[in-house]
C-alpha positions in Angstrom: 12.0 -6.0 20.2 15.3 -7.7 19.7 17.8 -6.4 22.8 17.4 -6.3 26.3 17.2 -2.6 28.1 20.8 -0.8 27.6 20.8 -0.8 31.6 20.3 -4.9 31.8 23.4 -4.8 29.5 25.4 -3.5 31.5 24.3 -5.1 34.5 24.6 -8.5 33.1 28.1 -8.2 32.2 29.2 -6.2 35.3 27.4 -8.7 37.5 29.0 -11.5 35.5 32.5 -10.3 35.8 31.9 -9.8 39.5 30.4 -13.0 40.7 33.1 -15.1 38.7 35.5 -12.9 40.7 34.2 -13.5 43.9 33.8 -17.4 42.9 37.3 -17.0 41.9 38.2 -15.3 44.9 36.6 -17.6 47.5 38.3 -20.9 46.0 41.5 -19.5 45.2 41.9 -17.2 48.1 40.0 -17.1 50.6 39.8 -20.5 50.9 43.6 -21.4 50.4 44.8 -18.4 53.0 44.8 -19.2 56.4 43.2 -17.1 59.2 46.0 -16.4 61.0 47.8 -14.9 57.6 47.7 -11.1 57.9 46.7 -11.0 54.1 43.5 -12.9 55.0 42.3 -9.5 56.4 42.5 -7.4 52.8 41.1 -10.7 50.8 38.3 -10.9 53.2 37.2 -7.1 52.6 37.6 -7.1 49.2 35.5 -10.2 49.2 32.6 -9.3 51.5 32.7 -5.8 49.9 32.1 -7.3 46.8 29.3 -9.7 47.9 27.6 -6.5 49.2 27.8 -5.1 45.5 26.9 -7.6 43.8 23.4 -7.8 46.3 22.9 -4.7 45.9 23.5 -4.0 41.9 21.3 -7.7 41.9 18.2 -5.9 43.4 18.4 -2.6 41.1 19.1 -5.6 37.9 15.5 -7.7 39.1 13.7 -4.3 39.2 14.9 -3.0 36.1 14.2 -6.6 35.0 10.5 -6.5 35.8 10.0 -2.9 34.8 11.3 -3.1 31.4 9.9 -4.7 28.1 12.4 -7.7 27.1 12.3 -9.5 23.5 10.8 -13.0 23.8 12.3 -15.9 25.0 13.9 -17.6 22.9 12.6 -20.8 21.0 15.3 -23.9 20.9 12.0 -26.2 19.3 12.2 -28.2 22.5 9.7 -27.4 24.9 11.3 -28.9 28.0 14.6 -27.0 27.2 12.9 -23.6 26.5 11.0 -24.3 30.0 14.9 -25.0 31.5 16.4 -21.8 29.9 13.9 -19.5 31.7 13.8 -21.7 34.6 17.4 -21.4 35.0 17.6 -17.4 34.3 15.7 -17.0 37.8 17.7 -19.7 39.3 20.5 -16.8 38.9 18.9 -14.6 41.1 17.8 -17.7 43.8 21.8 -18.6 44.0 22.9 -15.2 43.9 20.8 -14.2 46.5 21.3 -16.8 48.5 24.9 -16.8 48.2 25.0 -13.2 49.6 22.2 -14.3 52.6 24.9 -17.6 53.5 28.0 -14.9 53.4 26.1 -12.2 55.2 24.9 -15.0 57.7 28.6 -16.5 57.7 30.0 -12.9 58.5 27.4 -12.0 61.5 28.0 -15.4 62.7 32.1 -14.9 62.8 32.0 -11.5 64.1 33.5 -10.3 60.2 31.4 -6.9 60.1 33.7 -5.6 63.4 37.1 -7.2 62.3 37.2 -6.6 58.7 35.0 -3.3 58.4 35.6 -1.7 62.0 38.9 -2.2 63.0 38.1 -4.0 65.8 41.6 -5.5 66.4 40.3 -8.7 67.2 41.9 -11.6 65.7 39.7 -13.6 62.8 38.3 -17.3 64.0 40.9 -20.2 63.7 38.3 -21.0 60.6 34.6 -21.0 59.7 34.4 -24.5 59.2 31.9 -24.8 62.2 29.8 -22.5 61.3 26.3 -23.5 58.9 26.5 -21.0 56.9 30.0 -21.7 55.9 28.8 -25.3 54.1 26.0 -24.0 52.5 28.1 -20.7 51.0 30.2 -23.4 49.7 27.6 -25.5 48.1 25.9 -22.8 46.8 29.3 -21.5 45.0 29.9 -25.1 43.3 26.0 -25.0 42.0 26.6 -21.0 40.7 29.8 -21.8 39.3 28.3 -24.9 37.5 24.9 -22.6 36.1 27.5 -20.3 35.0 29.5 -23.3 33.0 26.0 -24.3 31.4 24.9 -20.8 30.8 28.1 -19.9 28.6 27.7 -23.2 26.7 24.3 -22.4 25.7 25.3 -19.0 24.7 28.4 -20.2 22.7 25.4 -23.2 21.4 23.3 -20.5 20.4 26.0 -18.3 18.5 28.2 -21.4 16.6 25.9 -24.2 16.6 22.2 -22.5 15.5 23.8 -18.7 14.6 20.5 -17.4 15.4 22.4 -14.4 17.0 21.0 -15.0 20.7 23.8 -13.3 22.4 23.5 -9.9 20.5 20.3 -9.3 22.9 22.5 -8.7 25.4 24.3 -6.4 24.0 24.2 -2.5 22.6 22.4 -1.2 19.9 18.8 -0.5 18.4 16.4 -2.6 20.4 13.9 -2.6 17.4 11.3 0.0 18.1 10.8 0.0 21.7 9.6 2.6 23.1 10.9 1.6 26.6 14.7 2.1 25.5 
């Protein structure tokens, strides 16, 4: 087998475009509006909404993951960083996951769920600063966006520096006699 499953595809790169978005979002936006800015409102729905998605199309992209035959892992000659590559693969999911968990937790905690999804009319907290969640939804963010950085390097490794065509497995295209297509 030489591709992941058509339906990892297009997971992966939904989920990728997504996540940097809502990384994206959070620093640029979110973070740089203040509470009291009516435009803080929108952001923070789009946001949340999005974190909701991106748990959601997670959990159906770990089942298909687990229920679907993959091509092997591949083989950089080093043992310790073929062990860090699939490591790091489910390190995705453990951020990811726990990103969504900190935001959800952040959100309960603030009272978001009422004021951004049910109208409540109440004003948004002065800032979330005191709240737990808040430092650890931050942290979180710095390590994803930094397993992203890495992840892309080792991709654009794999394709310039050792052309041994790693990234066409996630990509379309005849997934060399699987059965499981």
């Amino acid at each position: 087998m030489k591709r992941y499953h058509p339906a990892l595809v297009v997971l992966h790169w939904l989920l990728a475009l997504m996540i940097i978005g809502g990384l994206i979002m959070g620093s640029q936006v979110l973070a740089e509006t203040p509470n009291d800015d009516p435009s803080k409102l929108m952001s923070l729905r789009m946001h949340m909404g999005m974190g909701i998605a991106i748990l959601v199309l997670m959990i159906i992209r770990l089942g298909v993951r687990l229920r679907t035959a993959k091509p092997p892992h591949a083989d950089i000659g080093n043992g310790l960083l073929n062990l860090g590559a699939k490591a790091a693969h489910w390190v995705f999911y453990l951020l990811v996951f726990a990103m969504c968990a900190s935001g959800i937790a952040m959100a309960k905690m603030a009272g978001l769920p009422a004021i951004v999804f049910g109208g409540s009319g109440e004003a948004l907290p002065a800032n979330f600063d005191d709240l737990g969640p808040r430092a650890a939804h931050g942290l979180i963010a710095l390590l994803l966006g930094l397993l992203i950085v890495a992840h892309v390097l080792a991709g654009l490794y794999h394709h310039y520096g050792r052309k041994d065509g790693l990234l066409a497995r996630m990509w379309f295209g005849d997934r060399g006699g699987d059965s499981n297509a």
